[in-house]
PyMOL Python script that loads the backbone (N, CA, C, O; Angstrom):
from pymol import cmd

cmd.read_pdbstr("""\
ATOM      1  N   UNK A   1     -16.006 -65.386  53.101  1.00  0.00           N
ATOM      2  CA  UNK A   1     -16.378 -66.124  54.300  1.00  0.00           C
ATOM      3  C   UNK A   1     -17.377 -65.341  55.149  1.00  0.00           C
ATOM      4  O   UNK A   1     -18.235 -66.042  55.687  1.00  0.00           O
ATOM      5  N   UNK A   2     -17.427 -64.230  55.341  1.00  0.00           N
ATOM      6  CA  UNK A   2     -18.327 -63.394  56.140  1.00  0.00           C
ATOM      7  C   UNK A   2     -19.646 -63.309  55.521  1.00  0.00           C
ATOM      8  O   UNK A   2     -20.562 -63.031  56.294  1.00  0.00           O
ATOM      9  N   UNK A   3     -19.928 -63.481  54.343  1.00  0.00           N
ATOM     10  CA  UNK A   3     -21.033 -63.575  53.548  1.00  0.00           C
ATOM     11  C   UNK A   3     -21.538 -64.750  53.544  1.00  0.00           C
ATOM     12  O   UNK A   3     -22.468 -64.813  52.739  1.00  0.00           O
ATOM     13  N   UNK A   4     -21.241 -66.200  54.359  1.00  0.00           N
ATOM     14  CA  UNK A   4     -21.534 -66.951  54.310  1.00  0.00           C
ATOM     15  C   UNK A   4     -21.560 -67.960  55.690  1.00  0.00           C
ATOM     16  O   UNK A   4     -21.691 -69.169  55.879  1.00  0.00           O
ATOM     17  N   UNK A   5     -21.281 -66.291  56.865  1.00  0.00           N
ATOM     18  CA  UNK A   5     -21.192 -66.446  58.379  1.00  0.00           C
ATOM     19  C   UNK A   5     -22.556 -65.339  58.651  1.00  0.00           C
ATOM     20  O   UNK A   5     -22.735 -65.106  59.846  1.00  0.00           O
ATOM     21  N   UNK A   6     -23.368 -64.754  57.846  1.00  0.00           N
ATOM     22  CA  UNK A   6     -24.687 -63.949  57.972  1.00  0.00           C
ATOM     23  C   UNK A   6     -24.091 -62.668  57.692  1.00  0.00           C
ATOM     24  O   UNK A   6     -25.049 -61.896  57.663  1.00  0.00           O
ATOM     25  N   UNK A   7     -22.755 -61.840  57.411  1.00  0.00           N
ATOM     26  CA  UNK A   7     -22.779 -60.875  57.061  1.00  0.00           C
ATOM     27  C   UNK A   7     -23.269 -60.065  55.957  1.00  0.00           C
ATOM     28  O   UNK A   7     -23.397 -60.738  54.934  1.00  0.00           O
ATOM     29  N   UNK A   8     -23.530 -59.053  55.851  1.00  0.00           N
ATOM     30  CA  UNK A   8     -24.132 -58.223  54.341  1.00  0.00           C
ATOM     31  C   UNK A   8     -23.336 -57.709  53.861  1.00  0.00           C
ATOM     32  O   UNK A   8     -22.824 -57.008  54.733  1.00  0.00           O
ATOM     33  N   UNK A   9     -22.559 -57.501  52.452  1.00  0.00           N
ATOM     34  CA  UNK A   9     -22.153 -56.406  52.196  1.00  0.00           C
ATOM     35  C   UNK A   9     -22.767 -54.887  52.174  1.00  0.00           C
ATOM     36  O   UNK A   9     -23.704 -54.617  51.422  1.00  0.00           O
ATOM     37  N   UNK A  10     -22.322 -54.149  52.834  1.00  0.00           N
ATOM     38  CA  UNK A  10     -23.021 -52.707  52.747  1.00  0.00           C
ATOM     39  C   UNK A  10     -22.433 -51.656  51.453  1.00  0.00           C
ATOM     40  O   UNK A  10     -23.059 -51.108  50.546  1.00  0.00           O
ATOM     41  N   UNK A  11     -21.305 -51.644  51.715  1.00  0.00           N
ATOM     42  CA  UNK A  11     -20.084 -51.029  51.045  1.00  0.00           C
ATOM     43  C   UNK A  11     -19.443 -51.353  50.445  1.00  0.00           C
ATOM     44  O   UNK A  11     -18.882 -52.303  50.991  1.00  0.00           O
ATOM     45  N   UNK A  12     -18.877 -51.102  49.048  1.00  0.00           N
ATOM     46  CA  UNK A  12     -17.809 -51.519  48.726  1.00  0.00           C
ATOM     47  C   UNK A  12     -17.081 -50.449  47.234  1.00  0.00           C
ATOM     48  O   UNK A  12     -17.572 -50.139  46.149  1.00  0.00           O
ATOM     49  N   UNK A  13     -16.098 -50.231  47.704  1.00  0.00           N
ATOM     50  CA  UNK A  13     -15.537 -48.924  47.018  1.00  0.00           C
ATOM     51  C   UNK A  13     -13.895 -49.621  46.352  1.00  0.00           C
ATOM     52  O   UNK A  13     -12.990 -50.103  47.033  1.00  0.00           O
ATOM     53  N   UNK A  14     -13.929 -49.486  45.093  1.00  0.00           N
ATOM     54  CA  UNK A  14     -12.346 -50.066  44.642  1.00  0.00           C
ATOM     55  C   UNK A  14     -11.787 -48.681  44.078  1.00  0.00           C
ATOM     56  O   UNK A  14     -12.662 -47.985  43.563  1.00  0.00           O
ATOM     57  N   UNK A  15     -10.734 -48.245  44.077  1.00  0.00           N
ATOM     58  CA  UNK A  15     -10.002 -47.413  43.455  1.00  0.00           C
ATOM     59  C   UNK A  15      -8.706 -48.249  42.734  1.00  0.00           C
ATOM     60  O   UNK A  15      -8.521 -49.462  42.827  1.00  0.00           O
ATOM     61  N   UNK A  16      -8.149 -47.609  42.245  1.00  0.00           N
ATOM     62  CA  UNK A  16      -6.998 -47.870  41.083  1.00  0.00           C
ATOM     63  C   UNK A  16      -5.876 -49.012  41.869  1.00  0.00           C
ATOM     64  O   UNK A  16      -5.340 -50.052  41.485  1.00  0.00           O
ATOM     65  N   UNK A  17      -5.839 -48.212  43.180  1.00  0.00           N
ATOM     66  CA  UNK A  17      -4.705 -48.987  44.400  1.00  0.00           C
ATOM     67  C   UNK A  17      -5.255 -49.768  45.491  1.00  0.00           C
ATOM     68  O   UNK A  17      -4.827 -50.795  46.017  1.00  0.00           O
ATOM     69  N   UNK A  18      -5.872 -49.353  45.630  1.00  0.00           N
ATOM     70  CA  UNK A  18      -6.846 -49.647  47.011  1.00  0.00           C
ATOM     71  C   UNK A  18      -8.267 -50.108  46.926  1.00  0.00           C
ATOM     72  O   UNK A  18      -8.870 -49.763  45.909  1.00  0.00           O
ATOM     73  N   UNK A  19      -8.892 -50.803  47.781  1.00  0.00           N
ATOM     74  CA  UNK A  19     -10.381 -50.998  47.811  1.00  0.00           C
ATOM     75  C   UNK A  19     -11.019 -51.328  49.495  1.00  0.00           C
ATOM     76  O   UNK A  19     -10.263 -52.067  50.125  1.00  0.00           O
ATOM     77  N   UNK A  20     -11.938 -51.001  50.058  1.00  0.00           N
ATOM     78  CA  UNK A  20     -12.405 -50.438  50.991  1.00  0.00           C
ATOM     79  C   UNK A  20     -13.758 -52.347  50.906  1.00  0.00           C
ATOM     80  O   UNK A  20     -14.139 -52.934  49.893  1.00  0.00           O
ATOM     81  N   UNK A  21     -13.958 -52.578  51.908  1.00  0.00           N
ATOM     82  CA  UNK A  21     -14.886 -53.061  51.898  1.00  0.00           C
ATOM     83  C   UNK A  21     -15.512 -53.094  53.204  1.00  0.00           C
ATOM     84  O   UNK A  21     -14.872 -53.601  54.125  1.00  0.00           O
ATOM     85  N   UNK A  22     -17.137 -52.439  53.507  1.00  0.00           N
ATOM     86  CA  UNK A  22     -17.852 -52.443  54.669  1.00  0.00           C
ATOM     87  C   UNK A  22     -18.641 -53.695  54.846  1.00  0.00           C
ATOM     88  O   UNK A  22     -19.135 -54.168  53.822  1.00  0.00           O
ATOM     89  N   UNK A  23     -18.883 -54.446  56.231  1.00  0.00           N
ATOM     90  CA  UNK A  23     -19.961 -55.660  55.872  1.00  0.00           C
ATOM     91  C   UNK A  23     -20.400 -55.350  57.176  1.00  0.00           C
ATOM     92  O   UNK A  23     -19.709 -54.736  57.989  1.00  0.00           O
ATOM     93  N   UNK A  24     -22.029 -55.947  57.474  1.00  0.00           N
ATOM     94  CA  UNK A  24     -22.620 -55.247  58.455  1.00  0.00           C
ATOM     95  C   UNK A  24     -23.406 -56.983  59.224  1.00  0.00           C
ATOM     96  O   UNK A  24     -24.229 -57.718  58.678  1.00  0.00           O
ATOM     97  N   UNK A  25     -22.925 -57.103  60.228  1.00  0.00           N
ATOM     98  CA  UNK A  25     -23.774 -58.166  61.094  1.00  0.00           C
ATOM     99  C   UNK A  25     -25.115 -57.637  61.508  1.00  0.00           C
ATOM    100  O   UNK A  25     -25.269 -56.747  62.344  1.00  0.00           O
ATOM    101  N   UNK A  26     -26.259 -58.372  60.733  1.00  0.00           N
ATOM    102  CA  UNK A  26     -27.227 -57.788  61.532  1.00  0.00           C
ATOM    103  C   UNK A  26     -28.488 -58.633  62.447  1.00  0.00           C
ATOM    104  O   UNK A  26     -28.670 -59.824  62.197  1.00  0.00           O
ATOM    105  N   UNK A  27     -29.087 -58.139  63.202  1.00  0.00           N
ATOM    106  CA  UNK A  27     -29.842 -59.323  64.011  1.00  0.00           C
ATOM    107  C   UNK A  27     -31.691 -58.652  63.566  1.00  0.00           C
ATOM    108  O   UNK A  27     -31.711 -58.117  62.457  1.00  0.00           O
ATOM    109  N   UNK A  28     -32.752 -58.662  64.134  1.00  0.00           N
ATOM    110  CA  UNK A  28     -33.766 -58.489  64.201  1.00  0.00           C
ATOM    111  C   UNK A  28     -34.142 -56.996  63.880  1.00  0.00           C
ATOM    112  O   UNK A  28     -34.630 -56.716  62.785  1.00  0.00           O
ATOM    113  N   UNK A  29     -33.898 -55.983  64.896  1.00  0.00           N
ATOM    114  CA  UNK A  29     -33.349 -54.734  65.167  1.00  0.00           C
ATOM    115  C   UNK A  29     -31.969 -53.776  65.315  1.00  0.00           C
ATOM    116  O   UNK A  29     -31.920 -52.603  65.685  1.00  0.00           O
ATOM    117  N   UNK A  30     -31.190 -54.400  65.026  1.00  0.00           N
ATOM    118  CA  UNK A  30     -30.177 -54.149  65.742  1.00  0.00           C
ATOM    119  C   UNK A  30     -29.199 -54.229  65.013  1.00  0.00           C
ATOM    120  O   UNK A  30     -29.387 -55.384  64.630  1.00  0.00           O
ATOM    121  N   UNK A  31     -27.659 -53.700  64.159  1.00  0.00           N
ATOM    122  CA  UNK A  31     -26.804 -53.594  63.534  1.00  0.00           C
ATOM    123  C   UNK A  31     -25.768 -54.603  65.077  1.00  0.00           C
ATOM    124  O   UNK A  31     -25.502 -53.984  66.107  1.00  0.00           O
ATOM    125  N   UNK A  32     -25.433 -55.809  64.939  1.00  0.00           N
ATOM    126  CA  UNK A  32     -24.187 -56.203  65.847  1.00  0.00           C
ATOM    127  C   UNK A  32     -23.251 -56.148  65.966  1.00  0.00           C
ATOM    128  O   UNK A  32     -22.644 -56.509  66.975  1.00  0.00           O
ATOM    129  N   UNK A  33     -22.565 -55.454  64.511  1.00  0.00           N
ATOM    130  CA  UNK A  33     -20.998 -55.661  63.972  1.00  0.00           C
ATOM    131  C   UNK A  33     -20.738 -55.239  62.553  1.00  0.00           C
ATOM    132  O   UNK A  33     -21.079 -55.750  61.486  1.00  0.00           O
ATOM    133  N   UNK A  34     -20.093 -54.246  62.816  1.00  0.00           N
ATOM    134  CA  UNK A  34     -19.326 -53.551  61.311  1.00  0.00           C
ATOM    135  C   UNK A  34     -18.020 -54.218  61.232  1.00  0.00           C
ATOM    136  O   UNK A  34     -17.185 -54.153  62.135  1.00  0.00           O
ATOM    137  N   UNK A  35     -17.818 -55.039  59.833  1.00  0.00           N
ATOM    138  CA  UNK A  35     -15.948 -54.968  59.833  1.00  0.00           C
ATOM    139  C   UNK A  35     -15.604 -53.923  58.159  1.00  0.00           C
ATOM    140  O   UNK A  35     -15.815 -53.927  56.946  1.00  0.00           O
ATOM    141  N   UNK A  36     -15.086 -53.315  59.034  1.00  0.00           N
ATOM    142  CA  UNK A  36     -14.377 -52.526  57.423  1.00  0.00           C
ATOM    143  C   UNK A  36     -12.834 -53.053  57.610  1.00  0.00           C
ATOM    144  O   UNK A  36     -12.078 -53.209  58.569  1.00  0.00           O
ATOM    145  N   UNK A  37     -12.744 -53.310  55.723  1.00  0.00           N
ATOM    146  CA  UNK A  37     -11.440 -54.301  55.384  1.00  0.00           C
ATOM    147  C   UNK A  37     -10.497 -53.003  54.176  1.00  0.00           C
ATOM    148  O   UNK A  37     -10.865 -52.572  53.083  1.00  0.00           O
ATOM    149  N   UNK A  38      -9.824 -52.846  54.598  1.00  0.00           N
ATOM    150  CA  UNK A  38      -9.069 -51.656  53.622  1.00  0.00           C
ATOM    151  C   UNK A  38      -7.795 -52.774  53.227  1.00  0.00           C
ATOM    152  O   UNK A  38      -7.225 -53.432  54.097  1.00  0.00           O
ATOM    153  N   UNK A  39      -7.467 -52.861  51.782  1.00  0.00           N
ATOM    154  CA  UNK A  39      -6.629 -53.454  51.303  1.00  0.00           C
ATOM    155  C   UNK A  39      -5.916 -52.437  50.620  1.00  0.00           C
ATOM    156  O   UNK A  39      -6.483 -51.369  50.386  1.00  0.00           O
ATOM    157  N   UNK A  40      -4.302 -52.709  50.140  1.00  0.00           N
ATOM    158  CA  UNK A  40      -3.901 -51.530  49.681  1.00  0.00           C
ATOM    159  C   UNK A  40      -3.059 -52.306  48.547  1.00  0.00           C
ATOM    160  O   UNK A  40      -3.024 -53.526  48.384  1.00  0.00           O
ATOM    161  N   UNK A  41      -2.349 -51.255  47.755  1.00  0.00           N
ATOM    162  CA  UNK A  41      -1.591 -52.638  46.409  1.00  0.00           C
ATOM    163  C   UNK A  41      -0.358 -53.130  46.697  1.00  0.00           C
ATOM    164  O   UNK A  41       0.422 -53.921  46.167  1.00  0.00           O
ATOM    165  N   UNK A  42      -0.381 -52.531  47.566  1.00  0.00           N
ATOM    166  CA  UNK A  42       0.931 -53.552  48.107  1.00  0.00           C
ATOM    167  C   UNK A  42       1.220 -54.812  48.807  1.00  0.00           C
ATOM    168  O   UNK A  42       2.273 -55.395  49.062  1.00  0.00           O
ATOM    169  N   UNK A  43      -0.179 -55.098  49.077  1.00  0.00           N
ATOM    170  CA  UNK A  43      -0.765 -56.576  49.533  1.00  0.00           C
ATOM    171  C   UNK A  43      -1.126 -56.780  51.078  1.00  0.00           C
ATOM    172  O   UNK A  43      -1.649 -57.686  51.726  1.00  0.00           O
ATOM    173  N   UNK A  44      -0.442 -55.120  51.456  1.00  0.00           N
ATOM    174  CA  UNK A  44      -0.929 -55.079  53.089  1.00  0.00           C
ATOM    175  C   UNK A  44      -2.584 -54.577  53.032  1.00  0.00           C
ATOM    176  O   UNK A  44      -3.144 -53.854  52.209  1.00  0.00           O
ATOM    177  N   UNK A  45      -3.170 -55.331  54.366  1.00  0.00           N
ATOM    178  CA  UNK A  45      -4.369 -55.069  54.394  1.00  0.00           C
ATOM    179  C   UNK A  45      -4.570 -54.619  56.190  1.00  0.00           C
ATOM    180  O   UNK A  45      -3.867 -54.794  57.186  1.00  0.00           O
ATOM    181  N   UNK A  46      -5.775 -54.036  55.962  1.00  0.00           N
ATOM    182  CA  UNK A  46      -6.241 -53.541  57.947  1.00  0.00           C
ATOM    183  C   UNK A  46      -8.031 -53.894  57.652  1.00  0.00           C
ATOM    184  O   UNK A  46      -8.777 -53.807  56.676  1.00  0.00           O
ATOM    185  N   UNK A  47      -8.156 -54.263  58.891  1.00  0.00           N
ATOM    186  CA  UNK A  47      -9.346 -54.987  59.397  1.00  0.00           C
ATOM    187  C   UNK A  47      -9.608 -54.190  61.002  1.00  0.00           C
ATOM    188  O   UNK A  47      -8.875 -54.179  61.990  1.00  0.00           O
ATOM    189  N   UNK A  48     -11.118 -53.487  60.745  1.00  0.00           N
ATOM    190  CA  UNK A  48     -11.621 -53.077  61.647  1.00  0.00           C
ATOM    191  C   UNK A  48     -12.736 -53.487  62.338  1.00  0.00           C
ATOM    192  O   UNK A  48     -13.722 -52.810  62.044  1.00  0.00           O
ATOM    193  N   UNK A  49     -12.978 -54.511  63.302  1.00  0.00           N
ATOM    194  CA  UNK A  49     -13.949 -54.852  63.457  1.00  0.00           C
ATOM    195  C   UNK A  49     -14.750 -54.439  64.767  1.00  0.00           C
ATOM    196  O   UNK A  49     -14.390 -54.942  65.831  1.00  0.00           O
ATOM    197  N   UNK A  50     -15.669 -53.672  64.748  1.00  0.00           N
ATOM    198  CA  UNK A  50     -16.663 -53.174  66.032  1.00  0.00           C
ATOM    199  C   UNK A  50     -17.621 -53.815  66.254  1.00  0.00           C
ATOM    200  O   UNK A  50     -18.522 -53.931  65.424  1.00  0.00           O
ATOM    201  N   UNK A  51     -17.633 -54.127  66.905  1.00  0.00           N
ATOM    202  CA  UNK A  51     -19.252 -55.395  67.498  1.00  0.00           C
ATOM    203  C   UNK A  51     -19.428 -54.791  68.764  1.00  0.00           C
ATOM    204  O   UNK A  51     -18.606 -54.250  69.504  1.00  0.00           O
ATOM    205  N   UNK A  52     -20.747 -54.995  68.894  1.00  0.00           N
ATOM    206  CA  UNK A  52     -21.866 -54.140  69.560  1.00  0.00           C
ATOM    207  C   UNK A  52     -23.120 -53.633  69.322  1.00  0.00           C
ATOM    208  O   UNK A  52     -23.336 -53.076  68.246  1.00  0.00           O
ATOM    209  N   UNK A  53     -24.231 -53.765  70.394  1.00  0.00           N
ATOM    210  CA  UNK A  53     -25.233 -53.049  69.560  1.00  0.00           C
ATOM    211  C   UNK A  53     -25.335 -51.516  69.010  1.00  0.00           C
ATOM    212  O   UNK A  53     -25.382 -50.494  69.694  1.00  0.00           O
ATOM    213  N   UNK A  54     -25.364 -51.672  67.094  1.00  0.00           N
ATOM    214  CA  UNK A  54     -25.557 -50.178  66.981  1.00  0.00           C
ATOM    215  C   UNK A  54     -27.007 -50.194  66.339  1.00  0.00           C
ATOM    216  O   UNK A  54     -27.660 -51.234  66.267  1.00  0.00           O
ATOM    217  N   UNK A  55     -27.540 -48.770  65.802  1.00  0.00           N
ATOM    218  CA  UNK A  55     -28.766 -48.460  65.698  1.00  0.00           C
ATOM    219  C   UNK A  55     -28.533 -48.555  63.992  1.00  0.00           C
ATOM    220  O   UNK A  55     -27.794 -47.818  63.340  1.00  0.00           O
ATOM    221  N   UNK A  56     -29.218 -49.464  63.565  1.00  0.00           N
ATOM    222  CA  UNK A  56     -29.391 -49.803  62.463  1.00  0.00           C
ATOM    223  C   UNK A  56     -29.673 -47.899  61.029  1.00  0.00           C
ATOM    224  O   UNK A  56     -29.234 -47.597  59.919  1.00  0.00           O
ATOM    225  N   UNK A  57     -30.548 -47.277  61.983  1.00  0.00           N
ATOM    226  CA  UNK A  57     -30.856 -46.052  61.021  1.00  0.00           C
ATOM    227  C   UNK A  57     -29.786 -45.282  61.005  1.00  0.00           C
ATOM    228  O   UNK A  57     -29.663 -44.673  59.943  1.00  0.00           O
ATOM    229  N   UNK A  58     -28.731 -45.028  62.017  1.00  0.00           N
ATOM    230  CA  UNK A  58     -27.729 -43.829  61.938  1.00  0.00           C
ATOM    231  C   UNK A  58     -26.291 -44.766  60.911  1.00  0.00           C
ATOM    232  O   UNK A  58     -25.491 -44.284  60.109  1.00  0.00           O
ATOM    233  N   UNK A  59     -26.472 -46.332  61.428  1.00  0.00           N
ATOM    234  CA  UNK A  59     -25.457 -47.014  60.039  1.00  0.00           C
ATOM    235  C   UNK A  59     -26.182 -46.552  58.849  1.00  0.00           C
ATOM    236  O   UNK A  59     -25.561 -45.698  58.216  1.00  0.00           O
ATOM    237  N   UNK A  60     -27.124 -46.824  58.457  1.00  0.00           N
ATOM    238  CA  UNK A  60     -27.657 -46.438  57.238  1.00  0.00           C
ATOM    239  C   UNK A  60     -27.387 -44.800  56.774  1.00  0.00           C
ATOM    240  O   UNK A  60     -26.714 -44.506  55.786  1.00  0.00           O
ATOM    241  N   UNK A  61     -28.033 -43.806  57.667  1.00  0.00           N
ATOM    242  CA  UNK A  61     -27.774 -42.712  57.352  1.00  0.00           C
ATOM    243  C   UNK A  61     -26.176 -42.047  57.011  1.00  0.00           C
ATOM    244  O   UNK A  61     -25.778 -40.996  56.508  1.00  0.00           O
ATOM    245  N   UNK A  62     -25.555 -43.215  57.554  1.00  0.00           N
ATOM    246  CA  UNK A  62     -23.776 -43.123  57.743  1.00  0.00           C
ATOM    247  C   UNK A  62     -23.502 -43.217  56.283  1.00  0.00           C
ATOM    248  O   UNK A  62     -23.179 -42.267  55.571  1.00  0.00           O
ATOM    249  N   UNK A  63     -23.670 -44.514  55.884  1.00  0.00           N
ATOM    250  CA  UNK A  63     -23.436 -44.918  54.577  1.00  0.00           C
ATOM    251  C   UNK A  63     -24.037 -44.192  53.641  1.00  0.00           C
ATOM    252  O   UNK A  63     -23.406 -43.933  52.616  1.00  0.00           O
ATOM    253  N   UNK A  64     -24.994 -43.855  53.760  1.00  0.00           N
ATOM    254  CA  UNK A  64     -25.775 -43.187  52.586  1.00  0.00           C
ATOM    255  C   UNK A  64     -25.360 -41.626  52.568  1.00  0.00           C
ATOM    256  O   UNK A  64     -25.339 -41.104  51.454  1.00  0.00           O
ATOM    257  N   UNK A  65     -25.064 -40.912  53.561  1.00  0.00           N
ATOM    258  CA  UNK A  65     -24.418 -39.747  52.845  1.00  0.00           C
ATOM    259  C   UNK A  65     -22.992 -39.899  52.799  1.00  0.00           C
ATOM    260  O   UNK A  65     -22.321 -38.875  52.926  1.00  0.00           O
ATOM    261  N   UNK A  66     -22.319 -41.181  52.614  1.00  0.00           N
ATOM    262  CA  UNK A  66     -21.276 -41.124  52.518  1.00  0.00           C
ATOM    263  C   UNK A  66     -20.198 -41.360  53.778  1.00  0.00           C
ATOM    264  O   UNK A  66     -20.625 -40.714  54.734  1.00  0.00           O
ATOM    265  N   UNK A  67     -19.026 -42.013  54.106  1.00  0.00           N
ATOM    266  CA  UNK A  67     -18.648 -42.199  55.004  1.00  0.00           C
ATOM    267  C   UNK A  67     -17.233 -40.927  55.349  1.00  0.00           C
ATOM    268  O   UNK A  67     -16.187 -40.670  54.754  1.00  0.00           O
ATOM    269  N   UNK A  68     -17.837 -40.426  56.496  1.00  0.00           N
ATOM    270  CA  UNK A  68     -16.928 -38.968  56.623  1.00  0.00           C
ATOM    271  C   UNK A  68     -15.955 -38.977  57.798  1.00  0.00           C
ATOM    272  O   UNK A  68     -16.199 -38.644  58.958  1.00  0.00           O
ATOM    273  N   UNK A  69     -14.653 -39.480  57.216  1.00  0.00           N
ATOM    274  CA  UNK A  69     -13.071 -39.717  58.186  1.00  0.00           C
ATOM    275  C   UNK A  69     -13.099 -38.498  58.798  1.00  0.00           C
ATOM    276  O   UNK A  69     -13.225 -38.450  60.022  1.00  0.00           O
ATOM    277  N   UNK A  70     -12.986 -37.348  58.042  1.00  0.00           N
ATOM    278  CA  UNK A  70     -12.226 -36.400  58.539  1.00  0.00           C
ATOM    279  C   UNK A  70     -10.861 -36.039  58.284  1.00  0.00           C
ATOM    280  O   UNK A  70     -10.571 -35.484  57.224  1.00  0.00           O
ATOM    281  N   UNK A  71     -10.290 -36.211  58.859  1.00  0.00           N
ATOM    282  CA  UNK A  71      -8.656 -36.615  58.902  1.00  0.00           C
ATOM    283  C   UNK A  71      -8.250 -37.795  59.053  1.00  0.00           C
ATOM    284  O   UNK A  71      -7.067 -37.988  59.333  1.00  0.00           O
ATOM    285  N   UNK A  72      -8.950 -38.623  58.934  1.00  0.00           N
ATOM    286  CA  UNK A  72      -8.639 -40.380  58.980  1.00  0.00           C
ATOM    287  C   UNK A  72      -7.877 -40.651  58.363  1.00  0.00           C
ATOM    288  O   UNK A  72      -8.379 -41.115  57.339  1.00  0.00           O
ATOM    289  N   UNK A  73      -6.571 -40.667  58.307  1.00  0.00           N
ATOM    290  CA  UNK A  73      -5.458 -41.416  57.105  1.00  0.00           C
ATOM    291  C   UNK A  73      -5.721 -42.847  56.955  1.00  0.00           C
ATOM    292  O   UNK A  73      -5.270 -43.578  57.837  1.00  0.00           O
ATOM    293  N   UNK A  74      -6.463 -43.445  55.857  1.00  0.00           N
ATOM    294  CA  UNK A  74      -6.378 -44.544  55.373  1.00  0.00           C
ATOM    295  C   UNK A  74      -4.755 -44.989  55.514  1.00  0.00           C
ATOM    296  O   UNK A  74      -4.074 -45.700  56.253  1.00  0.00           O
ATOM    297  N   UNK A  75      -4.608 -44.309  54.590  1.00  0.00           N
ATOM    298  CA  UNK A  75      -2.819 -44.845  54.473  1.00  0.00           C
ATOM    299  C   UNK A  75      -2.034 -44.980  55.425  1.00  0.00           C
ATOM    300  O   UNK A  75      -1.130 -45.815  55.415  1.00  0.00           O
ATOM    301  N   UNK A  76      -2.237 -44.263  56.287  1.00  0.00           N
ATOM    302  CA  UNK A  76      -1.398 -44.420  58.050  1.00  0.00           C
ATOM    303  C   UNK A  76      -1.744 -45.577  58.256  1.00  0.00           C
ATOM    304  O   UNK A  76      -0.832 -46.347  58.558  1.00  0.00           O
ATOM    305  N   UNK A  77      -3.367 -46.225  58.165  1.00  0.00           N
ATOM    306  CA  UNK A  77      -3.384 -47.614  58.557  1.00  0.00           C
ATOM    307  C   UNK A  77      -2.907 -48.576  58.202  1.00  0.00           C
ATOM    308  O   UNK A  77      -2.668 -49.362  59.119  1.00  0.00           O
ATOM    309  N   UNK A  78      -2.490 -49.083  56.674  1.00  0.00           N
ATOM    310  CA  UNK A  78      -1.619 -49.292  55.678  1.00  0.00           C
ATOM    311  C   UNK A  78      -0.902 -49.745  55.871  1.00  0.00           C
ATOM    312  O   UNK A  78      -0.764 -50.948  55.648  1.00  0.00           O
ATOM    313  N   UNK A  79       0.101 -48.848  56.500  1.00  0.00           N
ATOM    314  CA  UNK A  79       1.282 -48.619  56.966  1.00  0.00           C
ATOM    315  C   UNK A  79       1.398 -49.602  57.532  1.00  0.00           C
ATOM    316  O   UNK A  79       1.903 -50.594  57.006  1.00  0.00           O
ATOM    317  N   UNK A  80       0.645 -49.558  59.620  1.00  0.00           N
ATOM    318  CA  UNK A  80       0.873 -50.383  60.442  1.00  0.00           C
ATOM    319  C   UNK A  80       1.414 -51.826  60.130  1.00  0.00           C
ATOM    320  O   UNK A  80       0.956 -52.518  59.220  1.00  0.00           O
ATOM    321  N   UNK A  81       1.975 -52.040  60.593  1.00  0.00           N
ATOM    322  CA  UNK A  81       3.013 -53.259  60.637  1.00  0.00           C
ATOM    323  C   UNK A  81       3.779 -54.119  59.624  1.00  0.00           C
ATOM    324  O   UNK A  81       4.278 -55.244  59.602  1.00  0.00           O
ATOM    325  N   UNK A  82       3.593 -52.686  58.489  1.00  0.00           N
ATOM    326  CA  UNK A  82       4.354 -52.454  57.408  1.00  0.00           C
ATOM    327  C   UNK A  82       6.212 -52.135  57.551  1.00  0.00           C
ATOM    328  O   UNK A  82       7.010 -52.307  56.630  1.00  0.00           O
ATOM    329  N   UNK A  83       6.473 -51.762  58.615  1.00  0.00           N
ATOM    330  CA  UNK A  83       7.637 -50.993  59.097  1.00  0.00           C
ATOM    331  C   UNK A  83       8.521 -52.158  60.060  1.00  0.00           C
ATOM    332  O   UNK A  83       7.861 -52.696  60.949  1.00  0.00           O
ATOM    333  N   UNK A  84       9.433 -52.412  59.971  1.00  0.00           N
ATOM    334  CA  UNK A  84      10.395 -52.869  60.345  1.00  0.00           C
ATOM    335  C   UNK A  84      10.482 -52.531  61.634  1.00  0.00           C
ATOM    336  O   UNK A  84      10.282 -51.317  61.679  1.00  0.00           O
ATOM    337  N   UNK A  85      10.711 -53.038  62.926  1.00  0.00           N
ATOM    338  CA  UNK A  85      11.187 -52.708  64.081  1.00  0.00           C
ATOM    339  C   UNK A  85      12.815 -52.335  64.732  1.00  0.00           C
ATOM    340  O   UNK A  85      12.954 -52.045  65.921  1.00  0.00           O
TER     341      UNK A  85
END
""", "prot")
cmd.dss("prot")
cmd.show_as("cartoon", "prot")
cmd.util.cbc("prot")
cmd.orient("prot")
């Protein structure tokens, strides 16, 4: 559906369990909206969506050397509302 609301795929990374997908809203100049979609095999999924103007060259430069968490636990996100109250 986002591919057919003007989004691009930028990204897209599958592993064995998991798969990652980046899509990028873009306007004239201007990057409007990243959603990154992390699915996991257990059928839970997380959706990040930032909208706003960003600078189209530092997304690019982002993606292209690679996207660097840090300490970002994918899997912590996963998790969220995975857990029983």
């Amino acid at each position: 559906d986002l591919a057919n609301s003007g989004w691009t795929a930028a990204l897209e990374v599958r592993g064995d369990e998991e798969q990652v997908d980046i899509y990028l809203l873009e306007s004239a100049d201007l990057v409007d909206g990243v959603m990154i979609m992390v699915n996991g095999d257990d059928g839970s999924a997380v959706f990040i969506n930032v909208y706003g103007m960003l600078d189209p060259v530092f997304i690019g430069q982002t993606i292209g050397k690679g996207l660097d968490f840090h300490d970002f636990d994918l899997e912590a996100l996963l998790e969220i509302g995975s857990e029983e109250s």
